[in-house]
C-alpha positions in Angstrom: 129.3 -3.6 161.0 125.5 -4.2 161.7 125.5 0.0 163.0 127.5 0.7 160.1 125.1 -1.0 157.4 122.2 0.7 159.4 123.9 3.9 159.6 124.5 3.0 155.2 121.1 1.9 155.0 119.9 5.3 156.9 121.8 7.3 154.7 121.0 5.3 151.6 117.3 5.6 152.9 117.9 9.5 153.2 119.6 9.6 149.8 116.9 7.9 147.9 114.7 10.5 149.9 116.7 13.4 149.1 117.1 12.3 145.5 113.0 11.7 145.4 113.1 15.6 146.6 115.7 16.7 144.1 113.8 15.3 141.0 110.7 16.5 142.7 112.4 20.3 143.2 114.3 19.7 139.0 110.4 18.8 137.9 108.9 21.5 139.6 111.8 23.5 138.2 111.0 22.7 134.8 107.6 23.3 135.5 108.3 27.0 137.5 110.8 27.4 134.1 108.0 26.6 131.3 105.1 29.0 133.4 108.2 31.7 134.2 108.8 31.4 129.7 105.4 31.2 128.9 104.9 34.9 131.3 107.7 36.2 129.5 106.5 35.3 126.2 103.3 36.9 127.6 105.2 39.9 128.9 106.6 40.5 125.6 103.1 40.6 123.6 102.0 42.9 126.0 105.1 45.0 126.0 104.7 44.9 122.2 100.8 45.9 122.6 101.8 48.4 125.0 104.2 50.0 122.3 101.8 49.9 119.7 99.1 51.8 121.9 101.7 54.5 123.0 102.9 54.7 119.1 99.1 55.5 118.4 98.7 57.6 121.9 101.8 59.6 120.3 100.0 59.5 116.8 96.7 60.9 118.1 98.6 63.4 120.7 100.8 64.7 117.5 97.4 64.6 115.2 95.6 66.7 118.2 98.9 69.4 118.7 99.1 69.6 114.9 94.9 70.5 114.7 95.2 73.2 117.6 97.9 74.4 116.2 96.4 74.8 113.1 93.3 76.4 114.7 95.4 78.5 116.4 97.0 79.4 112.9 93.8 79.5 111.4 92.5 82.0 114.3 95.6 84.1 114.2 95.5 84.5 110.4 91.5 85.8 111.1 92.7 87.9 113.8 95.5 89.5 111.6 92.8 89.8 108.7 90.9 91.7 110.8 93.0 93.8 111.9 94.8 94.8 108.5 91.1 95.2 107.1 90.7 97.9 110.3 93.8 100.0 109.6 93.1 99.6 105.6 89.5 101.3 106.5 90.9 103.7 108.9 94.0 104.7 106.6 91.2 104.9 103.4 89.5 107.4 106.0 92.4 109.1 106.9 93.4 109.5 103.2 89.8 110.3 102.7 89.8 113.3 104.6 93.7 114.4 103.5 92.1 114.7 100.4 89.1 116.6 101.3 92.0 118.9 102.7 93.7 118.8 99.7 90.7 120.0 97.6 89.9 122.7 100.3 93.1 124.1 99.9 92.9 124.2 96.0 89.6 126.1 96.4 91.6 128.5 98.4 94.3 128.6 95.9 91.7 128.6 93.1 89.9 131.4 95.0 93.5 133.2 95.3 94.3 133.1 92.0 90.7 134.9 90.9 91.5 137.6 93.1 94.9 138.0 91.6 93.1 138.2 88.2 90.7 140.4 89.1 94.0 142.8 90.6 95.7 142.1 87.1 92.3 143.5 85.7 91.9 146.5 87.4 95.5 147.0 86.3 94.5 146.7 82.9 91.8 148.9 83.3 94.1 151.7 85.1 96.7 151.2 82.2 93.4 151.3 79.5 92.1 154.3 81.3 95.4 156.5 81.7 96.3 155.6 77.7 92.8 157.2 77.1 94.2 160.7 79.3 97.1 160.0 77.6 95.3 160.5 74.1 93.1 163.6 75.5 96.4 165.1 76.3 98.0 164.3 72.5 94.9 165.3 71.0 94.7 168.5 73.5 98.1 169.8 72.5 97.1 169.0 69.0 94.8 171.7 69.6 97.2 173.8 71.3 99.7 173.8 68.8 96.4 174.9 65.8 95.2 177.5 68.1 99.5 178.5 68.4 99.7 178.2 64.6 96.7 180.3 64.2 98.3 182.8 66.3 101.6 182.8 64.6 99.3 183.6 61.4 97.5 186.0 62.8 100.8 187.7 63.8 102.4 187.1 60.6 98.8 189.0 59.5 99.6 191.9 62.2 103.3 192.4 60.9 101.8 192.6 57.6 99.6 195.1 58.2 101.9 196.4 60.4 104.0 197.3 57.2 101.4 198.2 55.4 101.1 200.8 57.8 104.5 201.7 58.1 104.2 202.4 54.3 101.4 204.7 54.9 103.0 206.2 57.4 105.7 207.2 54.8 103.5 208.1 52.3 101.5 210.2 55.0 104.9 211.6 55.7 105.4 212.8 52.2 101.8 213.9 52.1 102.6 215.8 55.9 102.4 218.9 54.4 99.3 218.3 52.6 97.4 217.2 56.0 98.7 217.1 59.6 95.1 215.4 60.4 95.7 212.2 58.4 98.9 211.8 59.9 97.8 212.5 63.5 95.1 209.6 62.6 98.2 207.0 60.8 100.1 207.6 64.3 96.6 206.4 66.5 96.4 203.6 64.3 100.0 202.8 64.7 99.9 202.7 68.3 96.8 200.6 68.0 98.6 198.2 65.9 101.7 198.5 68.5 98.9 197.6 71.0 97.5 194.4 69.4 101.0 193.2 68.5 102.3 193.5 72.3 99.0 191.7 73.3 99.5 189.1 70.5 103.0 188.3 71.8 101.8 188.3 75.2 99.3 185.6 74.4 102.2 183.6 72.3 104.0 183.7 75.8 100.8 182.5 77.2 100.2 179.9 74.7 104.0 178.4 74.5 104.0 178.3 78.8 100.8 176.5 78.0 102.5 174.3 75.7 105.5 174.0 78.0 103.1 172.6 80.6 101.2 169.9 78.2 104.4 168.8 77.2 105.7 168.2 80.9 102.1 166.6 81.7 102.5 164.6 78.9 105.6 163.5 80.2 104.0 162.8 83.4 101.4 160.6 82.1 104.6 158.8 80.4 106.1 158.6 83.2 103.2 156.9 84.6 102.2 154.9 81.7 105.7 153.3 81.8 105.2 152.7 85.9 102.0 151.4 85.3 103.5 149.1 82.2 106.3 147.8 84.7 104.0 147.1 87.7 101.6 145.1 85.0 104.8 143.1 84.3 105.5 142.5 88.0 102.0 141.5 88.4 101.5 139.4 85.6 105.4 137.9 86.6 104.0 137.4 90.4 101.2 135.8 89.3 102.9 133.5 86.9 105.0 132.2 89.6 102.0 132.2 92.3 100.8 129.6 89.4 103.7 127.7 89.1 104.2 127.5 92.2 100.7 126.6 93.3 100.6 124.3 90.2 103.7 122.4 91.3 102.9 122.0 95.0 99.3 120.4 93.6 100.9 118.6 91.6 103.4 117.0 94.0 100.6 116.6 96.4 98.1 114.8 94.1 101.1 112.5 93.4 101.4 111.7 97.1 97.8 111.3 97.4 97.9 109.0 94.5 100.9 106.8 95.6 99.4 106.7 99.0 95.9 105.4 97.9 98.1 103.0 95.4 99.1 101.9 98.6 96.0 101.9 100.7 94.3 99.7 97.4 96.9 97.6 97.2 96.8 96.9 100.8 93.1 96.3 101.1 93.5 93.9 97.9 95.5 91.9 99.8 93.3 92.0 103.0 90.1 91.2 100.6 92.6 88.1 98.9 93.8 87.0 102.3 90.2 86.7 103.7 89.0 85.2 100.5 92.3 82.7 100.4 90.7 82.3 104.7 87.3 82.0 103.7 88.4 79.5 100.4 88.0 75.6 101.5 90.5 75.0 98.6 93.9 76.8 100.7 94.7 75.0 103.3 96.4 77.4 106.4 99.6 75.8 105.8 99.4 77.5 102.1 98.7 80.6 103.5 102.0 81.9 103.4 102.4 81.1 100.0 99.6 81.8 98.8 99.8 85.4 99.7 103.6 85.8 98.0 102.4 84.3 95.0 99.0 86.7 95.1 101.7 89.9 95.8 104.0 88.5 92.9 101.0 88.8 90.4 100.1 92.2 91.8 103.8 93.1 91.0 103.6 92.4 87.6 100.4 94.3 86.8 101.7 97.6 88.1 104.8 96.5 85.9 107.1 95.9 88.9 108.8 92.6 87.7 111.7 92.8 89.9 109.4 92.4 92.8 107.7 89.4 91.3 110.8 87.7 90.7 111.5 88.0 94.6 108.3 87.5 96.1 108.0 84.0 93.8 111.9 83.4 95.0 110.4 84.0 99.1 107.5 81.5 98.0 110.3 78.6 97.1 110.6 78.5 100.8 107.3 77.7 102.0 106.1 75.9 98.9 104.0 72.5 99.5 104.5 71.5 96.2 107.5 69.9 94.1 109.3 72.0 92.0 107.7 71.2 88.4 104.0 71.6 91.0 105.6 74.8 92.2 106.0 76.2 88.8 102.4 75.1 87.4 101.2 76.6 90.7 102.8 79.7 89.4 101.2 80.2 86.5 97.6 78.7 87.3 97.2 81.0 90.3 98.5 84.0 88.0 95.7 83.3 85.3 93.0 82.7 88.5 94.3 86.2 89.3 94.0 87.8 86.1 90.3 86.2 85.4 89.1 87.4 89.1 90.1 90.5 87.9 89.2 91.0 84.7 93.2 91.0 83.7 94.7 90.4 80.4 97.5 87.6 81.0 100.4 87.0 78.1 101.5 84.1 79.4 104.1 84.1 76.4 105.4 87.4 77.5 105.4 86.4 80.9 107.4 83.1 80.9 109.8 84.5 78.3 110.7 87.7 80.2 114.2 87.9 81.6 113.1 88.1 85.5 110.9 84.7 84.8 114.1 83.1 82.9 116.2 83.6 85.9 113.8 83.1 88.3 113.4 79.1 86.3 117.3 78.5 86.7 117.4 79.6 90.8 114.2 77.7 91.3 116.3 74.6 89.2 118.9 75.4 91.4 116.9 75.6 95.2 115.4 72.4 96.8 112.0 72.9 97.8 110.7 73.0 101.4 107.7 70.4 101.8 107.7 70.9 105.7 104.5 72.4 106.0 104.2 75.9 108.3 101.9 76.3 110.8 
């Protein structure tokens, strides 16, 4: 019994002991729980602080992307100026020097044409000068046919003395016995008169193959009068269709030449506008984009192209930073900007009451604006 109660007392010793040590361990437990609450309470501020400094890391990473990219925008949209001012200046060079050909080549037609006129001139003066040989060859048978109708006279003259000689010759008959001399004398001047007849018939042969001849030269220089008529014709047709011709070709290429400097303007307009919008502090590079579609929707509607201002202002919907009431004001302030830059008359009443504008309103009712802004 007296080991036993030792043994009990032992144990009761190294209970109390153990006990001691298990309040000990629970209050350093308690302890080891409040330090390990109080470090998580700690951990959690400084996970919390550590958020908030990777939120603003993210923040000023996402501020720093978004300002190179828009200097890379801003750098790109200078590049691209500069190069669409370059091929503006070398296609203004180009159309520069296509005209110098064209007006080269209407010197050569110009030049072409004064020769043809001075062909259809010495055509005139050929047909001038072979009417004039035509009217020394009237006025020469004119004279041919007096000098025949003096003949005829003069043989109407010969036959009348020529019967007035036969009548002597009867009465010298009757008178034959009375003197053989006389008669001997009527018979010379018979023959004589024979004579001067047969030579005055020979020259009206003479003077009708003469006429014969004047009257188939005449037809000759009829002949040729009407060729020379007909070749005037063809000349004066050839030349009218070397002018229309010419005429229509300088007119189609002056039209080309006009559309493409339309173009080349209208393109260097928008290169000056673009590097004006760069150069403006007012347009931000997101705007840039818009800006330009709304600058080509104006230029639209000044060259009278209202179908393309309706759909460059419908393109602009999509890259708009505005609302849509903004959008719309936009619209019209930047037209009338436009119009005073240029010294353009605006009717705003004609312009917002046009059919193009009116259906433009009810799609741009109808779209939801983009307010993402493009980089």
């Amino acid at each position: 019994m007296q080991q036993a109660e030792t043994l009990l007392q032992e144990y009761q010793s190294q209970l109390n002991s153990t006990q001691a040590e298990l309040e000990q361990s629970q209050s350093q437990l308690h302890s080891t729980e409040s330090v390990l609450e109080q470090s998580q309470s700690q951990l959690h501020s400084t996970e919390s602080v550590l958020e908030q400094s990777q939120s603003q890391l993210n923040a000023t990473q996402r501020e720093l992307a978004q300002k190179n990219s828009q200097l890379h925008q801003t750098q790109w949209e200078l590049d691209r100026s500069r190069f669409q001012t370059q091929t503006t200046q070398a296609e203004l060079a180009n159309s520069k020097s296509q005209l110098n050909r064209n007006q080269q080549e209407l010197e050569l037609a110009k030049s072409q044409f004064v020769q043809v006129q001075a062909q259809l001139e010495r055509s005139h003066s050929q047909h001038h000068q072979s009417q004039r040989e035509l009217k020394r060859s009237h006025s020469h048978l004119h004279q041919i046919q007096g000098e025949l109708e003096h003949s005829q006279a003069q043989q109407h003259q010969t036959e009348a003395v020529l019967q007035q000689s036969q009548s002597q010759t009867h009465k010298l008959e009757r008178e034959l016995k009375r003197s053989h001399s006389q008669l001997h004398q009527v018979q010379e001047e018979s023959q004589q008169y024979q004579s001067q007849l047969h030579q005055v018939q020979e020259e009206s042969q003479q003077y009708q193959s003469q006429l014969h001849q004047v009257q188939e030269e005449s037809q000759q220089y009829q002949s040729q009068l009407h060729q020379v008529q007909e070749e005037s014709q063809q000349y004066q047709s050839q030349l009218h269709q070397v002018q229309q011709s010419q005429l229509h070709q300088v007119q189609e290429e002056s039209q080309q030449y006009q559309s493409q400097l339309h173009q080349v303007q209208e393109e260097l307009q928008r290169s000056q506008f673009q590097q004006y919008a760069v150069s403006d502090t007012g347009v931000q590079p997101s705007q840039m984009p818009y800006s330009l579609l709304v600058w080509d929707a104006w230029y639209a509607y000044q060259n009278g192209d209202a179908t393309k201002m309706q759909n460059c202002l419908q393109e602009s919907l999509k890259c708009t930073p505005f609302s849509k009431t903004e959008t719309l004001m936009n619209w019209l302030e930047s037209f009338a900007k436009f119009s005073s830059e240029t010294e353009h008359q605006l009717d705003t009443y004609a312009l917002t009451n046009s059919a193009e504008w009116k259906k433009l309103m009810r799609r741009a009712v109808a779209v939801k604006p983009v307010r993402t802004m493009v980089y």
